[in-house]
C-alpha positions as CSV (number, residue, x, y, z in Angstrom):
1,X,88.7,169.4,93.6
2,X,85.0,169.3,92.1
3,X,83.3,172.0,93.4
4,X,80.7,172.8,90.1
5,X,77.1,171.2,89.7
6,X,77.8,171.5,86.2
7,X,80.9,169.0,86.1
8,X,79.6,166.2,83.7
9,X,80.9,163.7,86.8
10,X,78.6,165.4,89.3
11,X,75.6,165.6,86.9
12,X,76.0,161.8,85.8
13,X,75.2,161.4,89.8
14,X,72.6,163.1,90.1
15,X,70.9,161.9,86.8
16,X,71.5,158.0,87.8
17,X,68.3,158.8,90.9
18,X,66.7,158.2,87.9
19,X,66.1,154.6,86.7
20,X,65.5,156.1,83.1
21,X,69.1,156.7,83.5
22,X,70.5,153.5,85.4
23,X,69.1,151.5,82.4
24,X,70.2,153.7,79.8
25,X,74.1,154.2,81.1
26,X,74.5,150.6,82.5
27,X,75.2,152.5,85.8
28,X,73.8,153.2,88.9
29,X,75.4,155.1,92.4
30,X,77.1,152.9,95.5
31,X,77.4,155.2,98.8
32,X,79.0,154.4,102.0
33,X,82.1,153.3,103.2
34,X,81.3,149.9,103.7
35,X,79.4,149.5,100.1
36,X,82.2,150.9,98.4
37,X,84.7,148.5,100.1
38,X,82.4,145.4,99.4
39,X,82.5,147.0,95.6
40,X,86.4,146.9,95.6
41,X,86.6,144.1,97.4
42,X,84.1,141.8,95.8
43,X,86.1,142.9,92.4
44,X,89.3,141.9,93.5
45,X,88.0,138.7,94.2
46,X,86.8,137.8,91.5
47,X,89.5,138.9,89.3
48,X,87.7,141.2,87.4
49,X,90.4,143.7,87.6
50,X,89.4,146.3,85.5
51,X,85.9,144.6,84.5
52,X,85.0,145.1,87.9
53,X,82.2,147.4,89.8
54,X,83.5,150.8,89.9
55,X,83.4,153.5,87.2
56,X,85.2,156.0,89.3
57,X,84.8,157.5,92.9
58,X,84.0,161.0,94.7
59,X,85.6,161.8,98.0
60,X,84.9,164.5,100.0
61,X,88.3,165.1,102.1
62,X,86.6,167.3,104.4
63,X,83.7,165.1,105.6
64,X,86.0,161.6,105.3
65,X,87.2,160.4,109.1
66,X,88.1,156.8,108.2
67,X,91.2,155.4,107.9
68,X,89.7,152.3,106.1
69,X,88.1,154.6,103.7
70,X,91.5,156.9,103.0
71,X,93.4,153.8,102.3
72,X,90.4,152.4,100.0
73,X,90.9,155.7,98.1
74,X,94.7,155.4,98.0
75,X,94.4,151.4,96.5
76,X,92.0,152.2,94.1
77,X,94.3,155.5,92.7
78,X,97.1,153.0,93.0
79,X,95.4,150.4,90.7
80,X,94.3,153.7,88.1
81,X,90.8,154.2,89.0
82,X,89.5,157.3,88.8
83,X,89.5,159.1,92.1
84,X,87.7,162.6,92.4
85,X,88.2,164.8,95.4
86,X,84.5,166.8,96.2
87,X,83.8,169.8,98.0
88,X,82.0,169.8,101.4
89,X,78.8,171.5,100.0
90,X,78.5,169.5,96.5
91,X,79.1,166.3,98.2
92,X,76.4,166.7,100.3
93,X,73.9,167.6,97.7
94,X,74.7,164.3,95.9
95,X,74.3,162.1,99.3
96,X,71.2,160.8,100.0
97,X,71.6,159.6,103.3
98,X,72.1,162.3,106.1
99,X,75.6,162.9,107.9
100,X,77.4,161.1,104.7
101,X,80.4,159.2,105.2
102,X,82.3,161.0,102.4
103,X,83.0,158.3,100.1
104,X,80.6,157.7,96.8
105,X,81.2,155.9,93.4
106,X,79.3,155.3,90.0
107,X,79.7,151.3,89.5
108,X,78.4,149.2,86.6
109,X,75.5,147.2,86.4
110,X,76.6,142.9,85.9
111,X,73.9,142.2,83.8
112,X,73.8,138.2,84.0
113,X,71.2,135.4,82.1
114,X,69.6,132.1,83.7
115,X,71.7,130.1,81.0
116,X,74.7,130.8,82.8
117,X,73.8,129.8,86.0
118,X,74.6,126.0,86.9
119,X,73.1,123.4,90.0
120,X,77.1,123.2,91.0
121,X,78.0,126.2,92.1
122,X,74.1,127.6,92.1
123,X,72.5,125.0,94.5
124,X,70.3,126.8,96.5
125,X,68.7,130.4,95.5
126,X,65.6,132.4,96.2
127,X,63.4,133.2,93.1
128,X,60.7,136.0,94.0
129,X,57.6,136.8,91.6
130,X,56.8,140.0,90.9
131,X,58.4,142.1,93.6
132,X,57.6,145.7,93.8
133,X,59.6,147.3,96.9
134,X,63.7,147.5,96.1
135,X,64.4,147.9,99.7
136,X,63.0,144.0,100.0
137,X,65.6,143.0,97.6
138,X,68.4,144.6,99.4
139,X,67.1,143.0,102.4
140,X,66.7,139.7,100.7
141,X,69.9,139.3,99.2
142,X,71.6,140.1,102.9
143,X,69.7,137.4,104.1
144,X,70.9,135.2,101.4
145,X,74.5,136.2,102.3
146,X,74.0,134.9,105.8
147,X,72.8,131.9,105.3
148,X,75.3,130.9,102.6
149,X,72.8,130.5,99.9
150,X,73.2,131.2,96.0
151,X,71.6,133.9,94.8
152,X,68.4,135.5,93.8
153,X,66.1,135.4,90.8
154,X,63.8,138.3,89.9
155,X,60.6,136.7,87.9
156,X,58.5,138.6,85.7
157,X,59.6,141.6,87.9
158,X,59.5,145.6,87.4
159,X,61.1,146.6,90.7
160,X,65.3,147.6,89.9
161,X,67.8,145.7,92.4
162,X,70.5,149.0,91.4
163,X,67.3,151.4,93.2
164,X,68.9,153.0,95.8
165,X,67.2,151.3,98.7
166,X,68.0,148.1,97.1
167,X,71.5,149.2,96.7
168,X,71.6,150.1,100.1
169,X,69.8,147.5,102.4
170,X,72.2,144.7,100.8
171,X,74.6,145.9,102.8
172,X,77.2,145.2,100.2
173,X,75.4,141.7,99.6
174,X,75.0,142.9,95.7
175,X,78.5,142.4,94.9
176,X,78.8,138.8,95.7
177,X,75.8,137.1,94.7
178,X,73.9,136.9,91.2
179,X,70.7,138.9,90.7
180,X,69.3,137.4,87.2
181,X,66.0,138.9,86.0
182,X,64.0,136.5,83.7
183,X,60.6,135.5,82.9
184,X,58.2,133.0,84.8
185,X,58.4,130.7,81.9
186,X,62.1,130.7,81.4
187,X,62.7,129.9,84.8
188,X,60.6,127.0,84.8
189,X,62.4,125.0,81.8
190,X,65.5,126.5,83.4
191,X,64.6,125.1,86.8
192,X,63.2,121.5,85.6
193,X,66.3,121.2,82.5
194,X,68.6,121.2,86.0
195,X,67.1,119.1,88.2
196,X,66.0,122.3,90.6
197,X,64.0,121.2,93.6
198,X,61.2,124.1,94.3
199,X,59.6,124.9,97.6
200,X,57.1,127.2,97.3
201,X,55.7,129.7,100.1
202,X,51.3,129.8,100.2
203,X,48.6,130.4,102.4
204,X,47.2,127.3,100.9
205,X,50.5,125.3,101.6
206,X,50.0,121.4,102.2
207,X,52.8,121.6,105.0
208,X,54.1,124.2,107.8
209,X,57.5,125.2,107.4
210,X,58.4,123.0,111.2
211,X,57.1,119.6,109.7
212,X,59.6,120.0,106.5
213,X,62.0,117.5,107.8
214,X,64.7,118.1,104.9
215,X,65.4,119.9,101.7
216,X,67.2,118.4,98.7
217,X,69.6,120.2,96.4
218,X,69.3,122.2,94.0
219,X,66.8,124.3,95.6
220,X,65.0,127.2,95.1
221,X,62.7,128.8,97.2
222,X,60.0,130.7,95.6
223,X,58.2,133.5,96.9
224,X,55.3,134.8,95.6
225,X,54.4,138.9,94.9
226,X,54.0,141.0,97.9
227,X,50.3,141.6,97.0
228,X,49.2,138.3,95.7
229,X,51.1,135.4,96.7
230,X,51.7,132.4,94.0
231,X,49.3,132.3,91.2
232,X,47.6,128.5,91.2
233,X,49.9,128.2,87.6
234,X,53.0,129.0,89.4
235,X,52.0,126.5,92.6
236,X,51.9,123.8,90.1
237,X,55.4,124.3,89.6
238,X,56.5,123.2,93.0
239,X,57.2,120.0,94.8
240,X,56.3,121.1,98.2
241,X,53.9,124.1,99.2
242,X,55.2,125.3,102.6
243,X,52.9,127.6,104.7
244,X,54.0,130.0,107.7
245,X,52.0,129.1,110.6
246,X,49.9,132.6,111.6
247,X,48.8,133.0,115.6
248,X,47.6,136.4,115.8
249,X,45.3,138.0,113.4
250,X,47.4,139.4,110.9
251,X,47.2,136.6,107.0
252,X,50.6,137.7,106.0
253,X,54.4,138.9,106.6
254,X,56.1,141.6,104.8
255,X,58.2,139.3,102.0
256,X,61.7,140.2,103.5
257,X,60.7,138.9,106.4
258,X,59.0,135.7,105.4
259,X,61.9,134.6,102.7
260,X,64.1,135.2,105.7
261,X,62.3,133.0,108.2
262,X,62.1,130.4,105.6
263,X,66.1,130.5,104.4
264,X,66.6,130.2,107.9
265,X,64.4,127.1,108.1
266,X,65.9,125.8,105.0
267,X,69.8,126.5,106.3
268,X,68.7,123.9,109.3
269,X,67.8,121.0,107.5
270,X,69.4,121.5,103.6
271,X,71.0,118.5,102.2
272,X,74.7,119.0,101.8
């Protein structure tokens, strides 16, 4: 049983709050029963085996109530991952969510490059510019997850995807889909070298997102920054400029919510 702040496990959890410390370790903190599971799971299906997400994981035995999560604990000490049992009180000063569940883990970052990712099994992904708040990302890639899309590209971007929030709001979503940082430039020889189709999202979009009648794969939808939208260099990049028809008096939508009106447009009428 941990029970000491000092333990070198404990104070690697606390430390990784810290992005200083996610980017120097490779690591970063998964909570919840149901993100550890997607962890495990995601792992196993892959066959990563021992290359997969998890480090090791903290258990609190007096705070744990689920059977799913008991017999999660009992595979993974079964396959020889490192399983810590936590006292009550030092396993609440780790959590960052209120009422924990009683399950934690440290995993590893999957640090991934543009080069690797090909139109046939990457046909259809979201590329955002500059985004700044982690919990959109989270949200994003959920989204993505619903509507059976690819994955998601980060472009010249400073926000972390293994934040918390991000970590968080993906519901699990983080496991299964690639999150590839890379430059505005990269992308675009990496886009056009592959045949990529790219819808962009403006205010100054030539069509509203009901009169698209189709959308060809490979596809990428790109969404400008939160704050500025697409610079006039990156609309130049894109086939179609969609717009978001506004009613009321409000110019914008927070980006979670526009990339997920438009996936959701896009699911409707994507070729294939």
């Amino acid at each position: 049983m941990l029970t000491s702040a000092a333990n070198p496990k404990i104070k690697l959890i606390r430390a990784l709050r810290q992005r200083k410390q996610r980017q120097a370790t490779g690591l970063f903190v998964v909570e919840g029963i149901r993100h550890v599971g997607e962890a495990s799971q995601a792992a196993e299906a892959s066959g990563l085996g021992e290359e997969g997400w998890l480090e090791y994981l903290c258990y609190c035995p007096d705070l744990l109530t689920s059977d799913f999560a008991r017999e999660l604990i009992q595979k993974q000490q079964a396959r020889g991952l490192p399983c810590y049992a936590v006292s009550a009180d030092t396993f609440e000063s780790l959590a960052e969510k209120e009422n924990p569940q009683g399950i934690l883990a440290v995993a590893r970052q999957r640090q991934r490059k543009l080069a690797e990712l090909a139109p046939g099994w990457f046909s259809w992904g979201v590329a955002l510019v500059a985004p700044q708040d982690p919990g959109n990302i989270g949200t994003i890639l959920r989204t993505i997850d619903a509507v059976g899309a690819s994955g998601l590209l980060l472009l010249n971007s400073s926000v972390d995807p293994y934040h918390p929030s991000a970590v968080r709001a993906s519901m699990g979503s983080l496991f299964w889909y690639p999150v590839i940082e890379a430059a505005f430039d990269e992308f675009t020889r990496w886009a056009k070298g592959n045949g990529f189709h790219i819808y962009g999202t403006s205010a100054r979009g030539s069509l509203p997102a009901r009169e698209i009648t189709r959308y060809a794969r490979p596809a990428i939808l790109l969404m400008g920054s939160e704050r500025e939208g697409l610079t006039e260099e990156q609309r130049s990049v894109c086939e179609i400029l969609i717009r978001l028809p506004m009613k009321g008096r409000v110019t914008s939508l927070n980006l979670a919510v526009a990339t997920g009106v438009m996936l959701y447009s896009m699911q409707e009428k994507i070729e294939g």
